[in-house]
C-alpha positions as CSV (number, residue, x, y, z in Angstrom):
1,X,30.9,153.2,193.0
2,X,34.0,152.3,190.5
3,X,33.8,149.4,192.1
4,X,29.8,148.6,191.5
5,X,30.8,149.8,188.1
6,X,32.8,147.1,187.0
7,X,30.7,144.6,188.6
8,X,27.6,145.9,186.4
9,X,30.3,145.9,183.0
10,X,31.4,142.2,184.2
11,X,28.3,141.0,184.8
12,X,26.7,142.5,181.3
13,X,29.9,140.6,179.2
14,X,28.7,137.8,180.6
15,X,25.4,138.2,179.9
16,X,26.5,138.8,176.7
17,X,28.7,135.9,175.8
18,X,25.8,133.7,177.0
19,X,23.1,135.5,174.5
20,X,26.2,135.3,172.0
21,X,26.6,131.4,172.2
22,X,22.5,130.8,172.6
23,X,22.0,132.3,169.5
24,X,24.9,130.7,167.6
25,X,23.5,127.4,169.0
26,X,20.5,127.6,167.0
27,X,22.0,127.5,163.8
28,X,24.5,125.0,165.1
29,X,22.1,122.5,166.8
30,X,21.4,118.7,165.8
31,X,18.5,119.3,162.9
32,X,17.4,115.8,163.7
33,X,16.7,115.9,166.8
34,X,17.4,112.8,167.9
35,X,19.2,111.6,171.0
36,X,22.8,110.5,171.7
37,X,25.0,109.6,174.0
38,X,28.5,110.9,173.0
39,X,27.6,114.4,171.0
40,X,31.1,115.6,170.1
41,X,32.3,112.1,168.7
42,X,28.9,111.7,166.8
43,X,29.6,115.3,165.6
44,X,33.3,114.3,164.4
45,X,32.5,111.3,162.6
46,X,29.4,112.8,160.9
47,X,31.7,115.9,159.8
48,X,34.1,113.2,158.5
49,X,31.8,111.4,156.2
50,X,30.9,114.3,154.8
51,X,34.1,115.1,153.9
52,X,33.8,112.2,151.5
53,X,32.8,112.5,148.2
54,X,28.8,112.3,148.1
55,X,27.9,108.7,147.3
56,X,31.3,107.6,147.3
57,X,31.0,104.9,149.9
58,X,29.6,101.8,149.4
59,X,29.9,100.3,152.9
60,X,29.9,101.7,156.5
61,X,31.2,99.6,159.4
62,X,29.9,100.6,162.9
63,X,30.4,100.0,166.8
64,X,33.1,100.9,169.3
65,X,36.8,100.6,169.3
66,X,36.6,96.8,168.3
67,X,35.2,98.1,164.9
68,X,38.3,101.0,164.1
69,X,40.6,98.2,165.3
70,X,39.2,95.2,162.9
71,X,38.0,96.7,159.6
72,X,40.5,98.6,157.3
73,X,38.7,100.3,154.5
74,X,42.5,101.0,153.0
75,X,43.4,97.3,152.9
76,X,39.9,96.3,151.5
77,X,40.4,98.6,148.6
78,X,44.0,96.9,147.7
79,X,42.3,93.7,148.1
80,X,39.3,94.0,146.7
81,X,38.6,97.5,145.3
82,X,35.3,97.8,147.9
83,X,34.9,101.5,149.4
84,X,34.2,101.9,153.1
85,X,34.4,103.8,155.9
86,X,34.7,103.3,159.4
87,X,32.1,105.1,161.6
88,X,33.0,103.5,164.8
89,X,34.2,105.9,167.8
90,X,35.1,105.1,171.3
91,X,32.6,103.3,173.5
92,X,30.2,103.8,170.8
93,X,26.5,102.9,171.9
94,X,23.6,101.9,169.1
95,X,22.1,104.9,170.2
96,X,25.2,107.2,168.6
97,X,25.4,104.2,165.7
98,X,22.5,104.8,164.9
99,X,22.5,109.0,164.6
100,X,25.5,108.7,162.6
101,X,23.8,106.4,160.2
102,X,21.3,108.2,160.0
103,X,23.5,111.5,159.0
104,X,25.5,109.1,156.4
105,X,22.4,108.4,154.5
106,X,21.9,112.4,153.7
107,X,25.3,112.5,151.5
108,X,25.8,108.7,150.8
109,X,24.3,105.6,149.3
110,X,26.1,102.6,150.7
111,X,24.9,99.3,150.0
112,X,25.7,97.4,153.1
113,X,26.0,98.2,157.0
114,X,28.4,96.3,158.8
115,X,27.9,97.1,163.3
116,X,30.0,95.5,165.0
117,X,28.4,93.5,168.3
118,X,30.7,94.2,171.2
119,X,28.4,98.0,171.3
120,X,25.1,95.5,171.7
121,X,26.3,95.6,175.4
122,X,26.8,98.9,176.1
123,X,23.7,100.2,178.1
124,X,22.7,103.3,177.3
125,X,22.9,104.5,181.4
126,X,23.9,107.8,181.5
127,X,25.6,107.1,185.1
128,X,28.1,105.3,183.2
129,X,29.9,108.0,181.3
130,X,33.4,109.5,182.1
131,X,31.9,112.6,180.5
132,X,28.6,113.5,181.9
133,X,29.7,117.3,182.2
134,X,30.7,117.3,178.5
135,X,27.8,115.5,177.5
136,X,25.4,117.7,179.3
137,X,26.9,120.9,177.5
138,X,27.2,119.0,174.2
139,X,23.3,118.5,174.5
140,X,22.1,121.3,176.1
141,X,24.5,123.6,174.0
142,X,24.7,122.7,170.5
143,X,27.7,124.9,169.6
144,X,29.8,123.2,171.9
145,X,28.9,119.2,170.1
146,X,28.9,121.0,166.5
147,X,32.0,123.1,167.0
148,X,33.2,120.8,163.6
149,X,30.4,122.9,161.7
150,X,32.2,125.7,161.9
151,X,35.7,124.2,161.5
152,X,34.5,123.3,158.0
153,X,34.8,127.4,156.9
154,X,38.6,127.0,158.2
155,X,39.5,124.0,156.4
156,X,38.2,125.2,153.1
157,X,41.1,127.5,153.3
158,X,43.7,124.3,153.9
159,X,45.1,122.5,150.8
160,X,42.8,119.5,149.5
161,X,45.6,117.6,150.1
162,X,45.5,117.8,153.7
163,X,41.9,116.7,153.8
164,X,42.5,113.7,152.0
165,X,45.7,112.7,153.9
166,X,43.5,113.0,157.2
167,X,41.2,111.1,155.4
168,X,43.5,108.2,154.4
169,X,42.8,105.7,156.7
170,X,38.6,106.0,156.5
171,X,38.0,106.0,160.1
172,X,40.8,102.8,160.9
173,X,43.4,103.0,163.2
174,X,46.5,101.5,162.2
175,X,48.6,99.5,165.7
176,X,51.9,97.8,164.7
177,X,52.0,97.2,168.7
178,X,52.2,93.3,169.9
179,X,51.4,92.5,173.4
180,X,50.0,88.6,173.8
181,X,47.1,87.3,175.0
182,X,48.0,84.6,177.8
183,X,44.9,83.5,178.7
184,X,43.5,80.1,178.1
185,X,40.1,78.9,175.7
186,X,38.0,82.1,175.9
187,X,35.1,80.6,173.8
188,X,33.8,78.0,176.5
189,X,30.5,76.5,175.0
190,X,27.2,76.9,177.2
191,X,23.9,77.1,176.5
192,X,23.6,80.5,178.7
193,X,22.6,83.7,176.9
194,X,23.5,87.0,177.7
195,X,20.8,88.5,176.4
196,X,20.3,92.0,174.3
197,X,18.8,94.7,176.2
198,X,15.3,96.0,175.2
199,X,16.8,99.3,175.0
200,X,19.8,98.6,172.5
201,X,17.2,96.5,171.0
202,X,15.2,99.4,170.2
203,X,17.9,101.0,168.4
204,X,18.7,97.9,166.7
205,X,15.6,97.8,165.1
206,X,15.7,101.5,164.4
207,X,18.8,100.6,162.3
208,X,17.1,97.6,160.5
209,X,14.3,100.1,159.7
210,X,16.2,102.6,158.5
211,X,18.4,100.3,156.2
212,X,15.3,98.8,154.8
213,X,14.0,102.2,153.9
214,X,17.5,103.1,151.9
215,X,17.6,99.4,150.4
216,X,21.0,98.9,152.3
217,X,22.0,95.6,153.8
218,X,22.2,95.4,157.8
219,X,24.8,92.3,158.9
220,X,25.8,92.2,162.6
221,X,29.8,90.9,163.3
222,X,31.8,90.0,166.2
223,X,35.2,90.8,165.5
224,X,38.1,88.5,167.3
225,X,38.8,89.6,170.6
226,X,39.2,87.1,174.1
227,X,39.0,90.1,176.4
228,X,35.3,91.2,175.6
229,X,33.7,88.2,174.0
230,X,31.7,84.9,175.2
231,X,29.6,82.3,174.2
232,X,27.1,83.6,176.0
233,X,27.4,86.8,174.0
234,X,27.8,84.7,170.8
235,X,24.2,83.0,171.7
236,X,22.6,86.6,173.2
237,X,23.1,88.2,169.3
238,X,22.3,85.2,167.6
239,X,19.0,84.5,169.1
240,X,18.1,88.3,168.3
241,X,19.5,88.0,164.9
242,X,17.6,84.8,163.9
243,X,14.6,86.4,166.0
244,X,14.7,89.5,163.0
245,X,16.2,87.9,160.3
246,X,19.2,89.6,159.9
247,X,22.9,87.5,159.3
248,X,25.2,87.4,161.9
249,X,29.0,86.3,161.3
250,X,31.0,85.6,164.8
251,X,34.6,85.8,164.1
252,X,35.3,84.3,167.7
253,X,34.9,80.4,166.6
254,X,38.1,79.9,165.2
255,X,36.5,78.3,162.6
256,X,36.4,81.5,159.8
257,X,40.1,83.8,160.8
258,X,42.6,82.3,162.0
259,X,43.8,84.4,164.8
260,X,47.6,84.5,166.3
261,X,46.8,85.4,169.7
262,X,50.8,85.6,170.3
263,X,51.0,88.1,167.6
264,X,47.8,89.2,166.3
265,X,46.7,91.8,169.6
266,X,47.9,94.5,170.5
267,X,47.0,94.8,174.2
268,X,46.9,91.6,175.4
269,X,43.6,90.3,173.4
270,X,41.2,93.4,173.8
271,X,41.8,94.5,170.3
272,X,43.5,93.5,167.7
273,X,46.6,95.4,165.6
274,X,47.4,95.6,162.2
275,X,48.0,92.0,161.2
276,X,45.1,90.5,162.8
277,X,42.9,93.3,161.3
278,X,43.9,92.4,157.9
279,X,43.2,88.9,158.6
280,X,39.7,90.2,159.3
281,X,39.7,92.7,156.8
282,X,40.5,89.9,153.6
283,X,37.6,87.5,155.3
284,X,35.0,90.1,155.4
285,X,36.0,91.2,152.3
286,X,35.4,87.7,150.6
287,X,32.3,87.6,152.4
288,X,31.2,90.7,150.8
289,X,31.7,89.2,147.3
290,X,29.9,86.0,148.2
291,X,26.9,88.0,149.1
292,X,26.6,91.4,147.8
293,X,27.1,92.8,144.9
294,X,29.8,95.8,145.3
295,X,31.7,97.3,143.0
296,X,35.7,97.0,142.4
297,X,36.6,100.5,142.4
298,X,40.7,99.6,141.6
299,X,40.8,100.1,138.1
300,X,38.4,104.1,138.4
301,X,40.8,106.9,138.4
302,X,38.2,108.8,141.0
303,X,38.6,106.5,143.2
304,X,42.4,106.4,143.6
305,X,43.2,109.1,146.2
């Protein structure tokens, strides 16, 4: 019977915990709705924008690790006084791009959207993730993706300071590491398309939408990079970009940065480190001020942390 007994008492704090975490999940849960691909690093980046200052950010850059590895919001402020943020995570697909634009837009007011292409070919295949156990808890179990909710309470009780030194970087990741690309031409011109999926197009559009709605500008850019890119991807983006009039800028050409493939990659031409991001960084920048009109932010005292 002592035995049975502790069986029962086992089985009820189980049975517990699970009501416990069920009912925490409700108020935890995505209010949207909508679906995604990689909960807990949508959750992460939405909890970080929102740690910026409400209408604060004037441009977003989006997409997977080319995007945290090409755009640096820090060295486009000391260039040219534009604030941004970079929303890109891991393997990001347009499906996650897309919920964690769609979050930004509650709390800020950016003026352009900047997704970088390499995501365009990441098919949204479930049988693909390194993750699917984490994923299917993230989704089915909201406390588990919005565990950052939470966090929130904790960090209120941390310095400000700490926030905003977490914060410096606005999404970038910052690689001093060189390790050359050896390979030959990577850009070989072809008629051939690889073409955008009807899938990640339905995303896409979902973005161009949902810009449109928020009077926000929606440009698509390939950042420099000889292990992922292609002509063919080059022509695959362009014919859907000309197809829905949005710009496309392909920094692959040679013809716009001027990248140092001896020195300007940090893993042998996947992605690039801190020099040839600033090289992208000061061309995307002066593209900015030839098209849009953002604000120079150097000279407001807010705007110096």
């Amino acid at each position: 019977m002592k035995i049975n007994r502790n069986i029962i008492k086992c089985a009820g704090f189980l049975l517990g915990l699970v009501i416990f975490v069920l009912i925490l999940s409700y108020f935890f849960r995505r209010k949207d709705g909508l679906y995604v691909y990689d909960s807990l690093s949508v959750s992460v980046k939405t909890a970080a924008v929102r740690r910026e200052p409400d209408n604060s950010l004037e441009v977003l850059f989006f997409g997977d690790s080319e995007s945290y590895s090409s755009f640096s919001p820090k060295y486009l402020y000391s260039r040219y006084g534009y604030s941004s943020f970079v929303c890109g995570t891991a393997a990001q697909k347009v499906c996650d791009s897309y919920a964690i634009l769609k979050d930004c837009f509650e709390t800020q007011s950016p003026k352009v959207v900047v997704l970088e292409a390499n995501c365009l070919f990441r098919e949204l295949n479930e049988k693909e993730s390194n993750d699917i156990v984490l994923n299917y808890l993230t989704d089915s179990v909201p406390l588990f993706a919005n565990h950052v909710s939470w966090k929130r309470f904790a960090r209120r009780m941390l310095p400000k300071s700490w926030d905003l030194k977490k914060q410096e970087q606005r999404g970038f990741i910052v690689r001093k590491d060189i390790k050359p690309y050896k390979g030959g031409k990577y850009m070989q011109k072809t008629n051939k398309k690889e073409k955008v999926s009807d899938d990640v197009s339905y995303y896409l559009e979902k973005i161009v939408a949902l810009c449109g709605e928020n009077d926000t500008e929606f440009i698509l850019v390939s950042t420099p990079s000889a292990k992922n890119w292609s002509f063919k991807k080059h022509n695959g983006v362009e014919e859907w970009a000309d197809s829905h009039g949005i710009a496309y800028v392909d920094l692959n050409l040679g013809k716009e940065v001027d990248i140092n493939w001896s020195k300007d990659t940090k893993d042998g031409g996947d992605h690039l480190n801190y020099r040839g991001a600033k090289k992208v960084t000061n061309y995307i920048g002066k593209y900015f001020r030839d098209n849009f009109s953002l604000t120079d932010y150097r000279e407001v005292p807010d705007y110096q942390y």
